[in-house]
One Martini backbone bead per residue (centre of mass of N, CA, C, O) as a GRO file, in nm:
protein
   74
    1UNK     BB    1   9.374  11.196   9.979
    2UNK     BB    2   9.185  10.967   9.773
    3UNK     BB    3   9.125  10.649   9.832
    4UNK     BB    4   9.138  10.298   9.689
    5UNK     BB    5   9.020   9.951   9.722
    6UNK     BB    6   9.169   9.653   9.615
    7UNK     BB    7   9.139   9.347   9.490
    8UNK     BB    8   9.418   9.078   9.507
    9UNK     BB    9   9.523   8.858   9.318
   10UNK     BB   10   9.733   8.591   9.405
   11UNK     BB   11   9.984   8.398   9.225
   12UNK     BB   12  10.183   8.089   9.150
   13UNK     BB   13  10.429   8.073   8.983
   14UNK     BB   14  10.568   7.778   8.793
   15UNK     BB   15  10.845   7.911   8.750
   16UNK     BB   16  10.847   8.160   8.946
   17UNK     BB   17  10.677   8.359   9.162
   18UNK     BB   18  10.423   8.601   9.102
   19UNK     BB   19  10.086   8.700   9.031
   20UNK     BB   20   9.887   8.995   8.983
   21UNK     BB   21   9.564   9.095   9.009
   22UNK     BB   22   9.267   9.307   8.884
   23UNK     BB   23   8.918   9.228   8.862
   24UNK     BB   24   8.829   9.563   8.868
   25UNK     BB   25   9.045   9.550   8.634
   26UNK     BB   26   9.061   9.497   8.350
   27UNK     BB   27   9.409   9.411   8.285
   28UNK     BB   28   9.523   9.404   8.596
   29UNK     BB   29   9.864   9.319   8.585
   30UNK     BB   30  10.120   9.172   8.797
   31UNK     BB   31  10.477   9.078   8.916
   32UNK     BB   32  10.705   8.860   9.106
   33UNK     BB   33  10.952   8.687   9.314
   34UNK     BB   34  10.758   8.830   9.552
   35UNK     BB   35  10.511   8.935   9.721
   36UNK     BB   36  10.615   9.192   9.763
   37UNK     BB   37  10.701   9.291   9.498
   38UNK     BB   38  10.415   9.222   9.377
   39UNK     BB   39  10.262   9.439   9.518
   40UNK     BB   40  10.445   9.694   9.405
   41UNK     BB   41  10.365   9.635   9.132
   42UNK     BB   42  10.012   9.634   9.152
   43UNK     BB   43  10.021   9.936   9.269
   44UNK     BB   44  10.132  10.080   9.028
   45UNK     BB   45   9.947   9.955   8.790
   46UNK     BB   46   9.708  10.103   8.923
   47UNK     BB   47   9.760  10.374   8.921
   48UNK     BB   48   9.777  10.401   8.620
   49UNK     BB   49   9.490  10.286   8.551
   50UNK     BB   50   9.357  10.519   8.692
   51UNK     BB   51   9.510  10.741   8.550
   52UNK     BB   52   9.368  10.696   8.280
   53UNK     BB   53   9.091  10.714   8.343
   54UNK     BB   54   9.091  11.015   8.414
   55UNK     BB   55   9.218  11.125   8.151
   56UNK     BB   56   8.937  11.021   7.995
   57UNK     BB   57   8.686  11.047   8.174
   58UNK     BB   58   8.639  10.787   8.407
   59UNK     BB   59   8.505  10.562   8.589
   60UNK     BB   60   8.589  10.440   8.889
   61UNK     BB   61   8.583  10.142   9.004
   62UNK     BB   62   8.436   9.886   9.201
   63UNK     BB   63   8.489   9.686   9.450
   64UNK     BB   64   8.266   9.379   9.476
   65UNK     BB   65   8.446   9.187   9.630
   66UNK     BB   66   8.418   8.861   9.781
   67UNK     BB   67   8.615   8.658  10.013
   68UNK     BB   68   8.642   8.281  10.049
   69UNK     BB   69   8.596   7.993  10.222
   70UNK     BB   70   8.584   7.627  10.167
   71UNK     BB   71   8.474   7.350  10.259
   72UNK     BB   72   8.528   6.969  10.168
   73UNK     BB   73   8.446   6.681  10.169
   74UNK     BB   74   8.730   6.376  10.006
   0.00000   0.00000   0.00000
């Protein structure tokens, strides 16, 4: 089976739990109340996200996505 990574930005939700996003499927949110929750629920989003592109016959996006940290002085 071929597999593809996409990168998931976490935030933490002020109300409580996390939200994940994954910013090269747009539309495509889950949320959880543990970040490892959050990652079960947004793994699950992204494959049925896939599998809708590929029933449509649809090319499947490429994360083109780098993180990284800046500092500067405050």
């Amino acid at each position: 089976m071929e597999t593809q990574v996409y990168t998931v930005i976490y935030e933490a939700d002020p109300e409580g739990g996390f939200v994940a996003s994954v910013p090269a499927l747009p539309g495509c949110y889950s949320q959880g109340e543990t970040l490892e929750e959050a990652e079960i629920n947004v793994t699950e989003a992204i494959e049925l996200y896939l599998e809708s592109l590929k029933n449509e016959h649809k090319a499947l996006p490429q994360d083109h996505i780098w993180q990284g940290r800046v500092r500067v002085a405050i």
